[in-house]
C-alpha atoms as an extended CHARMM CRD file, in Angstrom:
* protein
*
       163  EXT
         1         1  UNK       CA             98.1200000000       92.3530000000       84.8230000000  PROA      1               0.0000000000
         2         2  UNK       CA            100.0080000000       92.6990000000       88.2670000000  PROA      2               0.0000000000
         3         3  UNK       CA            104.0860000000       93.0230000000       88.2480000000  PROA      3               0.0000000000
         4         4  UNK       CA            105.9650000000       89.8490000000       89.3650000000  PROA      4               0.0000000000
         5         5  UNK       CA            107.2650000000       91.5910000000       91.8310000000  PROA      5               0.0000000000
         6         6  UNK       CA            103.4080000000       92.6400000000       93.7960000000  PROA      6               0.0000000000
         7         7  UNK       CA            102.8690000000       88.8480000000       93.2540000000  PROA      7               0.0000000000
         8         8  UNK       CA            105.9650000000       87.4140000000       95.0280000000  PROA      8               0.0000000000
         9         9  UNK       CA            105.3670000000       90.6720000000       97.4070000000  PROA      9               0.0000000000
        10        10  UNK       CA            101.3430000000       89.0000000000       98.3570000000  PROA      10              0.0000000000
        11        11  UNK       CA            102.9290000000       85.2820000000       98.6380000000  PROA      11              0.0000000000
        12        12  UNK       CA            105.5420000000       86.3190000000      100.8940000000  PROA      12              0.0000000000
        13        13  UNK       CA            102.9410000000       88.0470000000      103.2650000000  PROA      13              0.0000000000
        14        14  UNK       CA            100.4520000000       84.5890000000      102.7070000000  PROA      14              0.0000000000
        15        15  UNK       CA            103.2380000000       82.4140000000      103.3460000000  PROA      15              0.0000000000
        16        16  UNK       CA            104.6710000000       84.6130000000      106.6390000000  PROA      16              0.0000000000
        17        17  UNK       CA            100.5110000000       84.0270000000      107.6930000000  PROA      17              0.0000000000
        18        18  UNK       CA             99.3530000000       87.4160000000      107.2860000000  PROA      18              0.0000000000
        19        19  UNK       CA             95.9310000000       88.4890000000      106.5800000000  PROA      19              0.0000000000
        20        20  UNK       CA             94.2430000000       88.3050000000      103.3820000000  PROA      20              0.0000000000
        21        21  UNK       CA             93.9690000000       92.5980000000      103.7230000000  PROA      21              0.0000000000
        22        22  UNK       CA             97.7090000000       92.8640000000      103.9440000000  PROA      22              0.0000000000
        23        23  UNK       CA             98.1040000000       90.2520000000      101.2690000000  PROA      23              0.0000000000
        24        24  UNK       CA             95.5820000000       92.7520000000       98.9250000000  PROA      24              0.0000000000
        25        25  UNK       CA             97.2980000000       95.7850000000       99.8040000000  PROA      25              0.0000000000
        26        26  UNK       CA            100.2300000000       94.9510000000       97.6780000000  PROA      26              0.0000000000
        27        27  UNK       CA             98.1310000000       95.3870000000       94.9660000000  PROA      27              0.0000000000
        28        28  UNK       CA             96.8500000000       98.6040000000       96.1890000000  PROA      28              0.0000000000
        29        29  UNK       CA            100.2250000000       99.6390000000       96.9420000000  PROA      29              0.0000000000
        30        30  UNK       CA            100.5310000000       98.8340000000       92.9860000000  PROA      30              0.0000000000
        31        31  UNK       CA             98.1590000000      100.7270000000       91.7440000000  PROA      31              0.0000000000
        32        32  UNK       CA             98.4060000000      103.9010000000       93.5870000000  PROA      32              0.0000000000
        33        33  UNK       CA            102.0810000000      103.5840000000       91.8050000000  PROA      33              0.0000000000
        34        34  UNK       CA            100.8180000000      103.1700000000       88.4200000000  PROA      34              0.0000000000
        35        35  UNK       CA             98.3110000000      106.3860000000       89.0290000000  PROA      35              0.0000000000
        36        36  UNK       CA            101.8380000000      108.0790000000       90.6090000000  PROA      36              0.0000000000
        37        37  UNK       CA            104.1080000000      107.4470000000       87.7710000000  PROA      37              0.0000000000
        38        38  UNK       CA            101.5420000000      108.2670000000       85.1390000000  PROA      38              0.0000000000
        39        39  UNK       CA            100.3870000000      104.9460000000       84.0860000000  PROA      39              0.0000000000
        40        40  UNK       CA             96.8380000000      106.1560000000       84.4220000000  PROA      40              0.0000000000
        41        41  UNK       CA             95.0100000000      108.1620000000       86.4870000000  PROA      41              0.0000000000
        42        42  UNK       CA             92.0540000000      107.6420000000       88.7640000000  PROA      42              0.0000000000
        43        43  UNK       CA             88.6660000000      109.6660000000       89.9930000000  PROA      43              0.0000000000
        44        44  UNK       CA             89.3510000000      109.2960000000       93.1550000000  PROA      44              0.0000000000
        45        45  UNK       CA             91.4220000000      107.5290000000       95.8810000000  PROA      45              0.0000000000
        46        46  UNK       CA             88.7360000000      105.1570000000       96.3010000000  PROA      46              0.0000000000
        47        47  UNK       CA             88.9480000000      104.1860000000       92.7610000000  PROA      47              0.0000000000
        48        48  UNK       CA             92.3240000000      103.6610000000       93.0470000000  PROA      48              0.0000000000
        49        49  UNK       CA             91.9400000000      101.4220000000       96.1150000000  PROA      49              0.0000000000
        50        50  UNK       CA             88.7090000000       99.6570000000       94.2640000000  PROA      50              0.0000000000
        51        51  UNK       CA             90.8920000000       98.4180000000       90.9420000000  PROA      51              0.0000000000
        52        52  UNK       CA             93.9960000000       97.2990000000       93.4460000000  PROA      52              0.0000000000
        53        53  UNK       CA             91.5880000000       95.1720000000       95.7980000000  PROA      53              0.0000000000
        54        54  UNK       CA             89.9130000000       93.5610000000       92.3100000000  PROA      54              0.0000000000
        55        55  UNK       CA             93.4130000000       92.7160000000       90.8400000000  PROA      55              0.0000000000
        56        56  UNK       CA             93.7880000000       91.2410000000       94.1670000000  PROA      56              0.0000000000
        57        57  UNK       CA             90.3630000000       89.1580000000       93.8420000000  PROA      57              0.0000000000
        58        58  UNK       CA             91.1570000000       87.8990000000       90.2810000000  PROA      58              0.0000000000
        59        59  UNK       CA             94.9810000000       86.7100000000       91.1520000000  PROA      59              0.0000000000
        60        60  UNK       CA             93.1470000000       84.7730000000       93.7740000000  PROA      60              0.0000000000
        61        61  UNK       CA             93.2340000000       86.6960000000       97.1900000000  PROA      61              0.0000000000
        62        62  UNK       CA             90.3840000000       85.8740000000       99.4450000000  PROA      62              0.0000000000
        63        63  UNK       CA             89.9350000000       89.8910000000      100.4690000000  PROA      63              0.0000000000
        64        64  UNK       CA             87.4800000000       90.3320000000      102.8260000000  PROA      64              0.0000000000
        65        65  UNK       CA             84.2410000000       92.4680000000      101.4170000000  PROA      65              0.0000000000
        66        66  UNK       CA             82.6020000000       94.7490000000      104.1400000000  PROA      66              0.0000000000
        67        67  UNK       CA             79.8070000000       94.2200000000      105.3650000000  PROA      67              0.0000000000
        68        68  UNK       CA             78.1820000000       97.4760000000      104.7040000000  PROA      68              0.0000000000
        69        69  UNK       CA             79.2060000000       97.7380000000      100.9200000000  PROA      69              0.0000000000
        70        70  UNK       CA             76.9520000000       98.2000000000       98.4760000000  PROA      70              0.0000000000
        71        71  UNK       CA             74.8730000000       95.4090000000       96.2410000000  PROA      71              0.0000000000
        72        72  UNK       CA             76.9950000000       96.3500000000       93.5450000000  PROA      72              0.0000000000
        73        73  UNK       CA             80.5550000000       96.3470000000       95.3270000000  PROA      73              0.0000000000
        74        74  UNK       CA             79.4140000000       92.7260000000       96.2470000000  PROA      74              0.0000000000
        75        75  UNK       CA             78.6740000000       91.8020000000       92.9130000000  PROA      75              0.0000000000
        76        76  UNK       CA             81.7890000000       93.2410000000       91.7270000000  PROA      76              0.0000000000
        77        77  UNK       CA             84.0790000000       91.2110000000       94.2270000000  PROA      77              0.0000000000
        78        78  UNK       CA             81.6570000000       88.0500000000       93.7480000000  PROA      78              0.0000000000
        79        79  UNK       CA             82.6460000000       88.2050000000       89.7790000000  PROA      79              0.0000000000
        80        80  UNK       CA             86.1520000000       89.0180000000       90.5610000000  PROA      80              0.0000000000
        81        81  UNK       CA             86.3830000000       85.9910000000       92.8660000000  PROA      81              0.0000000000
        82        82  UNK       CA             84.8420000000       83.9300000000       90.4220000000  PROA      82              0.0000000000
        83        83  UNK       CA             87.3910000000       85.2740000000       87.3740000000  PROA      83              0.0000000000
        84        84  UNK       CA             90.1790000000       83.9770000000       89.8740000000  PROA      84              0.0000000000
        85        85  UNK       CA             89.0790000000       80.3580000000       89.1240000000  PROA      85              0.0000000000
        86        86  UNK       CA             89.1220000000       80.5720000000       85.1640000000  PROA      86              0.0000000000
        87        87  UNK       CA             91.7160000000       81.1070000000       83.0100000000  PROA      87              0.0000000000
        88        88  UNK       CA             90.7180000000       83.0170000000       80.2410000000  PROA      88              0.0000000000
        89        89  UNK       CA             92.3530000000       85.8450000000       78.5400000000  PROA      89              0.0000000000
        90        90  UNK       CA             90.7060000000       89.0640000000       79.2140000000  PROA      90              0.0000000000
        91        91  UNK       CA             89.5850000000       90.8610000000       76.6170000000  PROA      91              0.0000000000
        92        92  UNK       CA             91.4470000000       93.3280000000       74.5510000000  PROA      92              0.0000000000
        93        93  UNK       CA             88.9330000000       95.9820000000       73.4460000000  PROA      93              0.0000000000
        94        94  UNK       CA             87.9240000000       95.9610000000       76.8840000000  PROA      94              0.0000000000
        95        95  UNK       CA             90.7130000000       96.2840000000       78.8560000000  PROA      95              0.0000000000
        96        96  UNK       CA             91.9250000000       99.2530000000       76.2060000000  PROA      96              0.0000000000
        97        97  UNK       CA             88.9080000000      100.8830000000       76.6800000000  PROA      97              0.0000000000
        98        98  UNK       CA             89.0610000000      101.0920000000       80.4620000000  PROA      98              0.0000000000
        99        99  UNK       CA             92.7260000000      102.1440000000       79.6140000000  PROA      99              0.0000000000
       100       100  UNK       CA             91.6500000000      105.0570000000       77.9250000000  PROA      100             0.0000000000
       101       101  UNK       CA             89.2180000000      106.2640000000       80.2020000000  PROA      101             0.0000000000
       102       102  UNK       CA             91.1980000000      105.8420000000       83.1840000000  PROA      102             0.0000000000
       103       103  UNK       CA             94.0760000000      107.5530000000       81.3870000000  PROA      103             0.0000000000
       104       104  UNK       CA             91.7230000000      111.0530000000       81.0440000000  PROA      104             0.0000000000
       105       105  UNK       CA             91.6250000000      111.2680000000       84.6450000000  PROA      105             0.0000000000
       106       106  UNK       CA             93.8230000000      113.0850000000       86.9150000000  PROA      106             0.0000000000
       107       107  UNK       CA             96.4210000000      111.8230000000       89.2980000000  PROA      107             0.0000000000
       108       108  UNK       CA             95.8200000000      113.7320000000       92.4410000000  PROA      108             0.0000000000
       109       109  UNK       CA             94.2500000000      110.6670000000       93.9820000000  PROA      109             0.0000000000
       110       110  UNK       CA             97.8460000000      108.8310000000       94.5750000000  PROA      110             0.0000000000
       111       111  UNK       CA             99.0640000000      111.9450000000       96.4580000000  PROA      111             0.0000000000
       112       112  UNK       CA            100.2920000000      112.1560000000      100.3450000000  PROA      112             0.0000000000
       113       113  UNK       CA             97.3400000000      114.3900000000      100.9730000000  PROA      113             0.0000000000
       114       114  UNK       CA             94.5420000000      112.3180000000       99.4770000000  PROA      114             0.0000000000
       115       115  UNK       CA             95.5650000000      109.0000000000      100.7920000000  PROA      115             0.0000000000
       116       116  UNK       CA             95.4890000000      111.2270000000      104.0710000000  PROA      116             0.0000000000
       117       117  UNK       CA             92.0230000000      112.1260000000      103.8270000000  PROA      117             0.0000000000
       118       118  UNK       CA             91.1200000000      108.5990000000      103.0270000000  PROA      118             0.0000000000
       119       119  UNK       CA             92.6980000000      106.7680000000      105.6600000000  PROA      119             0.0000000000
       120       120  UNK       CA             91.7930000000      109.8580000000      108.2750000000  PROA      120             0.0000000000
       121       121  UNK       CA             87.6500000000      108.9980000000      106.4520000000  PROA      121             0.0000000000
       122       122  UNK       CA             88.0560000000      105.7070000000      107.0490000000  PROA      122             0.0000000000
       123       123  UNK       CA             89.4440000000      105.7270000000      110.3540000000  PROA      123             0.0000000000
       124       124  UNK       CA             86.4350000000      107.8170000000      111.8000000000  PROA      124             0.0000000000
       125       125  UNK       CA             83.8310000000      105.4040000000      110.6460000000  PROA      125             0.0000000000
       126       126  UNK       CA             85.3610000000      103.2550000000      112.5510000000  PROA      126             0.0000000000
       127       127  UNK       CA             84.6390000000      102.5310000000      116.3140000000  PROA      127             0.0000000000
       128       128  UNK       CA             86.9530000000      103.7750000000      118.7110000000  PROA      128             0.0000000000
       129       129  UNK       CA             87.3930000000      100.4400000000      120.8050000000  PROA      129             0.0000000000
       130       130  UNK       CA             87.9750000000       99.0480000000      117.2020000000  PROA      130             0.0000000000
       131       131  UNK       CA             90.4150000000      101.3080000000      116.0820000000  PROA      131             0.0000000000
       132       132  UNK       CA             92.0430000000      100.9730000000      119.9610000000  PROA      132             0.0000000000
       133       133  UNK       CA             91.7730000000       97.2380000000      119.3190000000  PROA      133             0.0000000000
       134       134  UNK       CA             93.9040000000       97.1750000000      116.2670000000  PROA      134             0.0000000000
       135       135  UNK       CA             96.8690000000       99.6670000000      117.8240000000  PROA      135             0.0000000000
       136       136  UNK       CA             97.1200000000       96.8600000000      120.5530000000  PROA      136             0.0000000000
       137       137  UNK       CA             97.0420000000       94.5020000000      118.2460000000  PROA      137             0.0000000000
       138       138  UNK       CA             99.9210000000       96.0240000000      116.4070000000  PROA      138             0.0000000000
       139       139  UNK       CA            102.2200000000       96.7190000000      119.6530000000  PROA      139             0.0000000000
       140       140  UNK       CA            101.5710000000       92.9420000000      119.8940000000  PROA      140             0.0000000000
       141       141  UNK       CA            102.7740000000       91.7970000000      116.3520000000  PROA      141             0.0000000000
       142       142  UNK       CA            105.2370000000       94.4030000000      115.9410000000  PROA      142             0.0000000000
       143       143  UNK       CA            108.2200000000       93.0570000000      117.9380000000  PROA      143             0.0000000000
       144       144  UNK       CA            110.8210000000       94.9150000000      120.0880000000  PROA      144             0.0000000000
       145       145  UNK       CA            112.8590000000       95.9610000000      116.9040000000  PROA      145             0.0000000000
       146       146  UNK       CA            109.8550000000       97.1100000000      115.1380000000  PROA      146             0.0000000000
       147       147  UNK       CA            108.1200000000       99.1710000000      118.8210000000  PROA      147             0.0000000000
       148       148  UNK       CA            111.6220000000      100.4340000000      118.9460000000  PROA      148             0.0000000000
       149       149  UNK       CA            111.7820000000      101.9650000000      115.4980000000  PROA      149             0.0000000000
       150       150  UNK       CA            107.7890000000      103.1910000000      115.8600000000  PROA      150             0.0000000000
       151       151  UNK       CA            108.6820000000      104.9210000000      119.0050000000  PROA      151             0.0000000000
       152       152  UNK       CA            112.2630000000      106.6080000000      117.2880000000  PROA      152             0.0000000000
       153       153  UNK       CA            109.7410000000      107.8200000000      114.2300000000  PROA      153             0.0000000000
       154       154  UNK       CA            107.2820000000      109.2280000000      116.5940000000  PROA      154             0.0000000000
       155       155  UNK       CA            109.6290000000      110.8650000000      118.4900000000  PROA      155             0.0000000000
       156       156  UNK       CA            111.0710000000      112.2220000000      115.1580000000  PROA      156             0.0000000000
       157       157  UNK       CA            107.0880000000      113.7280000000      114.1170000000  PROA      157             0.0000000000
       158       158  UNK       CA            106.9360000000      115.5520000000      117.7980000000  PROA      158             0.0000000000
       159       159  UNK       CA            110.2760000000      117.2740000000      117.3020000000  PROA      159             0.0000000000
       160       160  UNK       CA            109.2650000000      118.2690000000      113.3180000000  PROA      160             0.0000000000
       161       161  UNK       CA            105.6200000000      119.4980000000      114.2840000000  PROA      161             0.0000000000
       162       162  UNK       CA            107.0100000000      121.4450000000      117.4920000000  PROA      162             0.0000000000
       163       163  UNK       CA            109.5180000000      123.2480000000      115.1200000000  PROA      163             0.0000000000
């Protein structure tokens, strides 16, 4: 069940007209918190990403599903979408038996280093006009406070990694 607090988090971001991704990533951001604190664990960073974005499907999120996912991933957010409409308790011996598996595995997913690896993964099957499409995109949205602060934590990076 997501925290009150991820759920006010995704309305805010719906309300302020942000996309249905940023809305979902509160729940990501959730769950890579739950694997960091010891909640459970996770196989991998994917997985971790995978059980935030399907919280985000049941509590009603329209995430976007790629287009190159498998059969299964689209069956998987087609019966999450669905469970968003119905209001039926989830079942116990279920839900404590994907507790206890998830709680066997390790929590070296949630770290700095493998998030790295998974956004630097992601980023490189990307295009790069796509990828130079969304930085513009951000300068855009960002706002003169926000460039301001970007350009004050970049220049912060370049001193540490000439040091």
């Amino acid at each position: 069940m997501p925290e009150q607090r991820t759920r006010r988090a995704a309305a805010k971001d719906k309300k302020e007209g942000k996309s249905p991704g940023t809305q979902a990533g509160e729940y990501v951001r959730e769950e890579i918190e739950h694997v960091r604190e010891g909640k459970h664990g996770a196989r991998s960073t994917k997985q971790a990403i995978a059980i935030g974005l399907s919280k985000a499907r049941r509590a009603g999120i329209k995430a976007p599903i790629s287009k190159s996912a498998s059969k299964s991933t689209k069956k998987k957010a087609a019966q999450d979408e669905a469970a968003s409409h119905r209001r039926k308790q989830p079942s116990r011996k279920r839900s404590a038996a994907t507790k206890h598996a998830l709680e066997k595995e390790g929590h070296e997913a949630a770290s700095s280093s493998a998030l790295s690896s998974n956004a630097k993964k992601a980023a490189a099957k990307r295009t790069p006009k796509s990828r130079s499409a969304a930085a513009k995109k951000a300068a855009r949205t960002k706002g003169a406070a926000g460039r301001s602060a970007a350009a004050k934590k970049a220049a912060r990076t370049r001193a540490r990694n000439a040091s």
